[in-house]
N, C-alpha and C positions, 0 to 999 in steps of 0.2 A: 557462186562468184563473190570475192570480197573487194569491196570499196574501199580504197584508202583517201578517208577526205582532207586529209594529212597532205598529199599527193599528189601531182597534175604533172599529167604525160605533156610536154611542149613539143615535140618531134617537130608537128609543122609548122615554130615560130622557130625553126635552128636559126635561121640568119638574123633574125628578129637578139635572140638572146647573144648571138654572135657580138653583132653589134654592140651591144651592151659590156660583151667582156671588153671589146675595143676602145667604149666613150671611158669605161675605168681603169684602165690602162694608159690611157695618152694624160685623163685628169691627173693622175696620179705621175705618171711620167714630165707632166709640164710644171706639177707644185715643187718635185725635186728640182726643177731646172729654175724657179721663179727662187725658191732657197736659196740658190748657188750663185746667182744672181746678184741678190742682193747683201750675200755675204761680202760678194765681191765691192759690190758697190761701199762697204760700210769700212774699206779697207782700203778704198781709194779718197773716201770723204776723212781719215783720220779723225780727227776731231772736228772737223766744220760739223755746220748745223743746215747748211744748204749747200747744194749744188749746182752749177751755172754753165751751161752752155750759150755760148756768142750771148753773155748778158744775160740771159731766160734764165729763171730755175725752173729745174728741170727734179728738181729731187730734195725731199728735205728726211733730216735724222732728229727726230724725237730720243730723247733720253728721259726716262724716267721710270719712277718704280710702278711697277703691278701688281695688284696685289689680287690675289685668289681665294676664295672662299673652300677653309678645310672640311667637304663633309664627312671624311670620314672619321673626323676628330669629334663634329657638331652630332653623326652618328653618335658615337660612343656615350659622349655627355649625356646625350641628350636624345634616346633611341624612341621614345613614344612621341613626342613634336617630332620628329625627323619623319616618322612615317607616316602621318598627317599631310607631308607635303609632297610625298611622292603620288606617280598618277603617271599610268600607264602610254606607254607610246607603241607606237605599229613602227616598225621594226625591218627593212627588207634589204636583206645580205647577197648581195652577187658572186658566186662562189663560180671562179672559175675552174675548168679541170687541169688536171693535175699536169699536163702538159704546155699549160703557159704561165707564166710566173710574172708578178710585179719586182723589178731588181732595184729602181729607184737610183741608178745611177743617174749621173748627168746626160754621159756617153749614149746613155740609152734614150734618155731624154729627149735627144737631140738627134735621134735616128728617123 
């Protein structure tokens, strides 16, 4: 008999792992829907810098730059300090089967 420790039969957590396709599906289905959202919203503010219902803001638009850090530029320069500062993470991927799909519309969003 060989052991795959690699491996682990779930059979009697189905609904268990079910759910979980579920809670990333709907997360992933409400961040397209909180996008669309707020494109909208950035489309209705024009160029204000708040928004106001009956008096209240209710909503403000920040402008400004961001700026990002290139590592795979700080790699290249700079490949032995680069890997000094890497350090491992645990890592766990929800793989749904192939019969349900993330579409990421709104439409769907909002079903």
């Amino acid at each position: 008999m060989t052991v795959n420790l690699d491996e682990i039969d779930l059979s009697h957590e189905a609904a268990f792992i079910a759910h979980l396709w579920e809670v990333v599906e709907q997360r992933h289905a409400f961040q397209t829907l909180e996008n669309a959202l707020k494109d909208r919203l950035r489309e209705l503010m024009g160029g204000a810098s708040h928004a106001t219902v009956n008096g209240e803001v209710v909503a403000s638009l920040s402008r400004y730059k961001r700026y990002d850090f290139d590592r795979g530029r700080f790699r290249q320069d700079h490949g032995q300090l680069y890997e000094l500062y890497l350090r491992p993470i645990e890592v766990v991927r929800v793989v749904p089967p192939p019969n349900r799909r993330l579409s990421g519309t709104v439409a769907d969003a909002q079903d």
